[in-house]
C-alpha positions as CSV (number, residue, x, y, z in Angstrom):
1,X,95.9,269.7,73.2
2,X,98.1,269.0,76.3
3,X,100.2,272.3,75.3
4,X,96.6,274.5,75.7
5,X,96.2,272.6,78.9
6,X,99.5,273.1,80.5
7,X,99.2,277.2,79.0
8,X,96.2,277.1,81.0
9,X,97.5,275.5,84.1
10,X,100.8,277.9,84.5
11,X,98.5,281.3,83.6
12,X,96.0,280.3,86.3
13,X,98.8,279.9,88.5
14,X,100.6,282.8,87.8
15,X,97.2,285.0,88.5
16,X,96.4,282.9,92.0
17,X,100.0,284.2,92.7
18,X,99.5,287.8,92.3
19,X,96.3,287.9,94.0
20,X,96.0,289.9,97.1
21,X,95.0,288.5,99.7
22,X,93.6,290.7,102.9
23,X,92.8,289.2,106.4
24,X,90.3,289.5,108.4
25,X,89.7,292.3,111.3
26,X,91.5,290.6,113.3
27,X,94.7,292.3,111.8
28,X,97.2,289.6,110.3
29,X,97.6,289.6,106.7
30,X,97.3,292.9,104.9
31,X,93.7,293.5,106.7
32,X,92.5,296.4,105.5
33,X,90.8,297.7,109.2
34,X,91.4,295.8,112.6
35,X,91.3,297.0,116.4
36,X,93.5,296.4,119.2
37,X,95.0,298.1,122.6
38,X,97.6,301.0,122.2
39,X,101.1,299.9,123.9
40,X,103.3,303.2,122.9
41,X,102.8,306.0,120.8
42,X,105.8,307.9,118.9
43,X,104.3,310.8,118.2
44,X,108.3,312.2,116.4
45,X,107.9,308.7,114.0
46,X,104.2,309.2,113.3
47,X,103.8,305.3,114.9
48,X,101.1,304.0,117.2
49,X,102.3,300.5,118.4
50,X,99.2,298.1,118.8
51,X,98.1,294.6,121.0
52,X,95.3,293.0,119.2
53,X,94.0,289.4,119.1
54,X,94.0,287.2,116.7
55,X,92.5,284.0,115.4
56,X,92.3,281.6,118.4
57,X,93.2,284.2,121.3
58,X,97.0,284.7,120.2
59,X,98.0,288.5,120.7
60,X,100.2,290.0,118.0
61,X,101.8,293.2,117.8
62,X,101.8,295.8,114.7
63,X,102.9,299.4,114.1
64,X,100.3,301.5,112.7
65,X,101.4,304.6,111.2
66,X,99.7,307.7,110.3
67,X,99.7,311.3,108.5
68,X,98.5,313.6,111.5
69,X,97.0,316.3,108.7
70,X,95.5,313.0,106.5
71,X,94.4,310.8,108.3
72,X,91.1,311.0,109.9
73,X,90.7,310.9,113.4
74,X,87.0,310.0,114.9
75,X,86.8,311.0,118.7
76,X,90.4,310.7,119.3
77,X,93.8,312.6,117.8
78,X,97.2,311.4,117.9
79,X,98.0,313.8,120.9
80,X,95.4,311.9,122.9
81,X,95.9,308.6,122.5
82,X,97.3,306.9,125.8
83,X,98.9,303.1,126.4
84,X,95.4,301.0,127.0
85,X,93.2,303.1,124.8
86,X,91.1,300.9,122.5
87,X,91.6,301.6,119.1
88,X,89.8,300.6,115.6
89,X,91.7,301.3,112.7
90,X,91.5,301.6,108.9
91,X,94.1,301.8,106.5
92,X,96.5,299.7,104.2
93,X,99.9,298.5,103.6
94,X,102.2,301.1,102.2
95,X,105.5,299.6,101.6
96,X,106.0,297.0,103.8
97,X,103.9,299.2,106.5
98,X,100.6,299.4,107.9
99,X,99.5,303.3,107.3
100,X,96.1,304.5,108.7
101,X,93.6,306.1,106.8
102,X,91.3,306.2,110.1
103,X,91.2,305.6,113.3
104,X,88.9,306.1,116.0
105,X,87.9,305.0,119.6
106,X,85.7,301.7,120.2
C-alpha cells in the first residue's frame, strides 16, 4: 500500500514538473502575447528590443524576434517600427527566444 502511494506521489511530481507554465500579458514567463515600448530595432538580427511593465510597475526588458516574410504584421512592418512605438505582440519561445508570430500597433 505505501509503495502505490509513494508511485503515486513521485509520478504526480514528475508531471507538475514538466508542465508549462505561461505568464500573463504582462510578458515574464513564457507569455504567449504581451505589449510593451520599442527601445531598438535590429533590423540585420531580425530583433526588436522591448520595455514593458510588469506585475507591480517593474519594467523589464525582452528581445522579440521575428521572420519578416512569416510573421504577421497588423498596421505596422518591421521597417516602420521606431524607438517609442507601442507594440502588442504574439508569439512563443523558440529555443531559449521569444519569436513573434504577430505583432501589431496598440
Amino acid at each position: 500500500m505505501m509503495r502505490n502511494i509513494s508511485l503515486a506521489l513521485v509520478s504526480m511530481l514528475i508531471v507538475a514538473a514538466c508542465a508549462t507554465h505561461y505568464g500573463n500579458r504582462y510578458g515574464y514567463g513564457n507569455a504567449p502575447e504581451f505589449w510593451g515600448t520599442v527601445t531598438y530595432v535590429d533590423a540585420g538580427a531580425n530583433r526588436i528590443d522591448l520595455d514593458y511593465v510588469g506585475p507591480r510597475g517593474r519594467h523589464y526588458a525582452r528581445s522579440v524576434y521575428y521572420d519578416p516574410r512569416a510573421t504577421r504584421w497588423d498596421g505596422v512592418g518591421y521597417r516602420d517600427l521606431r524607438r517609442g512605438d507601442r507594440i502588442y505582440v504574439n508569439g512563443g519561445d523558440r529555443n531559449g527566444r521569444y519569436w513573434a508570430n504577430s505583432i501589431r500597433r496598440y
